[in-house]
C-alpha positions in Angstrom: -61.6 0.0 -16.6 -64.4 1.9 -16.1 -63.3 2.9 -12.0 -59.9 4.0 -13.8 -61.2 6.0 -16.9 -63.8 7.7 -14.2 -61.1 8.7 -11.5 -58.3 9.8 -13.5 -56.0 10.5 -10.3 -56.6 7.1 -8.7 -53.1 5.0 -8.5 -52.8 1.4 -8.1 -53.6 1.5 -4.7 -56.2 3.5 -4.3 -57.9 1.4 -7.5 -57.5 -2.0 -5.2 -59.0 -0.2 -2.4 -61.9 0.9 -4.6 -62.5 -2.5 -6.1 -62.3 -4.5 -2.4 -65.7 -1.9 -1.4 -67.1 -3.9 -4.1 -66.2 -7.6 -3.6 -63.6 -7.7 -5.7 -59.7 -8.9 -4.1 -56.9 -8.2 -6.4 -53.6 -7.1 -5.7 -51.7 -4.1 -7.1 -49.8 -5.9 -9.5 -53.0 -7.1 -11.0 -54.5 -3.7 -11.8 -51.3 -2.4 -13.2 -51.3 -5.3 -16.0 -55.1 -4.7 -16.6 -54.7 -0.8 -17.2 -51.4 -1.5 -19.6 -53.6 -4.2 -21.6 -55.9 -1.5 -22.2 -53.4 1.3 -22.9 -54.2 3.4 -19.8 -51.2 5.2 -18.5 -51.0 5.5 -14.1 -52.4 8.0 -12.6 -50.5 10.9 -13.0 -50.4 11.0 -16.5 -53.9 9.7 -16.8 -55.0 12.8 -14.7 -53.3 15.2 -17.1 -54.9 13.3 -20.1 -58.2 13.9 -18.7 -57.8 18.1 -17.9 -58.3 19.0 -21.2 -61.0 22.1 -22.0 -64.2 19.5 -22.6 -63.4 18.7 -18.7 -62.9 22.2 -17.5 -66.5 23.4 -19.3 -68.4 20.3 -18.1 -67.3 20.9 -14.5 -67.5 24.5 -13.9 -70.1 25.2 -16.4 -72.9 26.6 -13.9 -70.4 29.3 -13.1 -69.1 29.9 -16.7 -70.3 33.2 -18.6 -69.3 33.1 -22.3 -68.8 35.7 -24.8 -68.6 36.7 -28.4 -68.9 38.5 -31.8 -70.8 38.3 -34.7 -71.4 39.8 -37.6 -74.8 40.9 -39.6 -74.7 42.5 -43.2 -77.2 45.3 -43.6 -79.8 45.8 -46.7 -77.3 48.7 -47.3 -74.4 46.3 -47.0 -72.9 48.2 -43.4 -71.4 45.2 -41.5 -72.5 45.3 -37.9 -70.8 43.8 -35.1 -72.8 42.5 -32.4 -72.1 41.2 -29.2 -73.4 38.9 -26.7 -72.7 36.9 -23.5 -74.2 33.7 -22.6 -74.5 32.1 -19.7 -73.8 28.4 -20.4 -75.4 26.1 -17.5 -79.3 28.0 -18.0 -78.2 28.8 -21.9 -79.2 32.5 -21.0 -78.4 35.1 -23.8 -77.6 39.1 -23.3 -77.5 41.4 -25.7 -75.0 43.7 -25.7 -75.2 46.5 -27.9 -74.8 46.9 -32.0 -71.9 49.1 -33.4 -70.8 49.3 -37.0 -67.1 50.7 -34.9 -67.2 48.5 -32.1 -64.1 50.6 -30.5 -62.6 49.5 -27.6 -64.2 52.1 -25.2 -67.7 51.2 -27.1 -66.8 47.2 -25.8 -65.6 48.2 -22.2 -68.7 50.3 -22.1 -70.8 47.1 -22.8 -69.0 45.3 -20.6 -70.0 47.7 -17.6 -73.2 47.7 -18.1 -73.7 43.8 -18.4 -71.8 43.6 -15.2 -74.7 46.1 -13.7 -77.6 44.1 -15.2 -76.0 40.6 -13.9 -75.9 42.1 -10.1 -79.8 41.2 -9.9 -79.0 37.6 -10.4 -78.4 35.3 -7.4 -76.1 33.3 -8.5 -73.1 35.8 -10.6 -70.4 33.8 -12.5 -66.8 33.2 -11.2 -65.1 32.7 -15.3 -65.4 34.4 -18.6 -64.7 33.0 -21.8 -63.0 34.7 -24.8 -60.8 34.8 -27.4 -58.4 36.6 -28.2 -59.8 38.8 -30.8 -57.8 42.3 -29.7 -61.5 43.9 -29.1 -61.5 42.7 -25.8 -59.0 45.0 -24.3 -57.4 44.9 -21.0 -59.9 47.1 -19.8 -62.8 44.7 -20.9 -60.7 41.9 -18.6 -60.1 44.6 -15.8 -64.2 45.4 -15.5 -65.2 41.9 -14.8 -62.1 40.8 -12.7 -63.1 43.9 -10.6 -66.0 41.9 -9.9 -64.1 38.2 -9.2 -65.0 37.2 -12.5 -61.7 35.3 -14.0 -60.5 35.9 -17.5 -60.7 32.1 -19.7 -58.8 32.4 -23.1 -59.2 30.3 -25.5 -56.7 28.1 -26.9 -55.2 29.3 -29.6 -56.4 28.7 -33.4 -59.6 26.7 -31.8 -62.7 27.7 -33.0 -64.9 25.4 -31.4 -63.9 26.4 -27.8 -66.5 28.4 -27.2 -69.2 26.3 -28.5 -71.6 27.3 -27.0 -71.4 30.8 -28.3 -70.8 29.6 -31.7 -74.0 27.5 -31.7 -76.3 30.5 -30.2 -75.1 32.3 -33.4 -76.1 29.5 -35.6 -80.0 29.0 -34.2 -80.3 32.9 -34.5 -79.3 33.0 -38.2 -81.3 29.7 -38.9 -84.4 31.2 -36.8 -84.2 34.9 -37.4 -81.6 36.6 -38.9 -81.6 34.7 -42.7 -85.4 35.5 -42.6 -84.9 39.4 -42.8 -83.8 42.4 -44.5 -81.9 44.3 -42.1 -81.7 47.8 -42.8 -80.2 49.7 -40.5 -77.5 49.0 -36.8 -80.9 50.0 -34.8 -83.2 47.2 -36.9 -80.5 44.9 -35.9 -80.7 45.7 -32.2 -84.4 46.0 -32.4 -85.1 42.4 -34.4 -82.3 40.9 -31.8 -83.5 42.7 -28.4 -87.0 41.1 -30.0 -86.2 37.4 -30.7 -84.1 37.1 -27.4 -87.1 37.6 -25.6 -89.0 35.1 -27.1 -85.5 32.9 -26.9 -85.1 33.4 -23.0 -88.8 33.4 -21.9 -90.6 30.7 -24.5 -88.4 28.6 -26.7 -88.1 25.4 -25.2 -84.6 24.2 -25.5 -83.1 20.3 -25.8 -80.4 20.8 -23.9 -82.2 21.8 -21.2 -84.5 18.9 -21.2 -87.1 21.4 -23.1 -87.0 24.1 -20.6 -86.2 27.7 -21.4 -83.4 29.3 -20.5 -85.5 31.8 -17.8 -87.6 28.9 -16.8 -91.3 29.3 -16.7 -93.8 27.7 -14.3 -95.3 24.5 -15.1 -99.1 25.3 -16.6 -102.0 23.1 -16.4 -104.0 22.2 -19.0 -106.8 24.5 -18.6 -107.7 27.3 -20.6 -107.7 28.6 -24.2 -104.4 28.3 -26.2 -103.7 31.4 -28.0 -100.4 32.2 -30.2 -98.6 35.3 -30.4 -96.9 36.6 -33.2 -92.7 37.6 -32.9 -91.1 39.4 -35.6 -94.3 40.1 -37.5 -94.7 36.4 -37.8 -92.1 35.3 -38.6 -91.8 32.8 -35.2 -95.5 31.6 -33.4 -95.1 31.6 -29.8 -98.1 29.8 -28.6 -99.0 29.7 -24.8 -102.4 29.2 -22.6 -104.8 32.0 -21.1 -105.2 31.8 -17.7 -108.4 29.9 -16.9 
């Protein structure tokens, strides 16, 4: 089961053939009774089963850029739209800009200039993700396929499709944004321009086995620890002097 659950496009055949590599001589017949007991269709429609949007993210994720908006209520209660891409293999986050009118010119504009800060990178990506919020224009599509980057939408009425997005919004509430009073669309750029370096260059993340998304070098254990304060405090980023 497992051979046929892992290689959703294997037939009967090629299933027997896979099995004699590993000692095991059954015929065709055989393999189709064993999938139907456990209610695994042939190939074809197993295949189909399996290209669903959890596939297509796990297998083209270190080429997958994601973006999104948010929303942050000022002290002055002004809603500000922000928005941000983020990379999904290295977990990499880019601020866009801030605007309480995020027009579409303003989000094209954005666009444009995160295409001209990503040329540095080695490796660029080949798909954006969206939705299909009517702020991402035709001309926000047209600046990135300029550059080979395919347009991903995501499926209709499904939230959690760009879950990686959703969750970066989450941790910067949880770690940042709940803690403040935001005054102003520039405090918001300045606290977020502020905690994204400390989220890129020194917050260890899980899913990336405790690395940060712009990795650092491996220290050793030599010299005096010292902590450094982000957002007046608020976060303790704690690192070793050089020896």
């Amino acid at each position: 089961m497992k051979l046929a659950r892992e290689n959703p496009r294997f037939g009967y055949k090629k299933l027997v053939g896979e099995l004699r590599k590993l000692g095991y001589r059954v015929g065709r017949s055989t393999v189709r009774d064993v999938l139907k007991r456990h209610n695994l269709s042939p190939a074809p429609e197993r295949g189909r089963a399996s290209s669903n949007w959890r596939t297509f993210l796990t297998r083209h994720k270190s080429a997958l850029l994601a973006t999104d908006f948010f929303t942050v209520e000022t002290l002055w209660l002004k809603t500000v739209y922000v928005l941000f891409f983020i990379e999904l293999h290295t977990r990499r986050v880019y601020l866009a800009g801030c605007s309480s009118q995020p027009t579409s010119a303003w989000v094209t504009q954005q666009a444009r200039q995160l295409v001209w800060q990503m040329q540095d990178g080695s490796t660029p990506p080949r798909f954006l993700i969206h939705d299909r919020d009517a702020k991402f224009s035709a001309s926000f599509d047209a600046v990135f396929e300029s550059e080979g980057i395919a347009i991903i939408l995501t499926p209709p009425h499904a939230p959690n499709a760009n879950a990686f997005a959703e969750r970066w919004v989450r941790t910067a509430r949880e770690e940042c944004l709940d803690h403040l009073f935001l005054v102003s669309e520039r405090h918001v750029q300045h606290v977020l321009q502020e905690y994204l370096g400390y989220y890129n260059q020194a917050r260890p993340h899980q899913g990336l086995a405790q690395q940060t998304p712009i990795p650092y070098a491996p220290c050793r254990p030599e010299g005096a620890i010292r902590r450094r304060a982000v957002l007046g405090g608020l976060i303790h980023d704690s690192y070793r002097e050089a020896a």
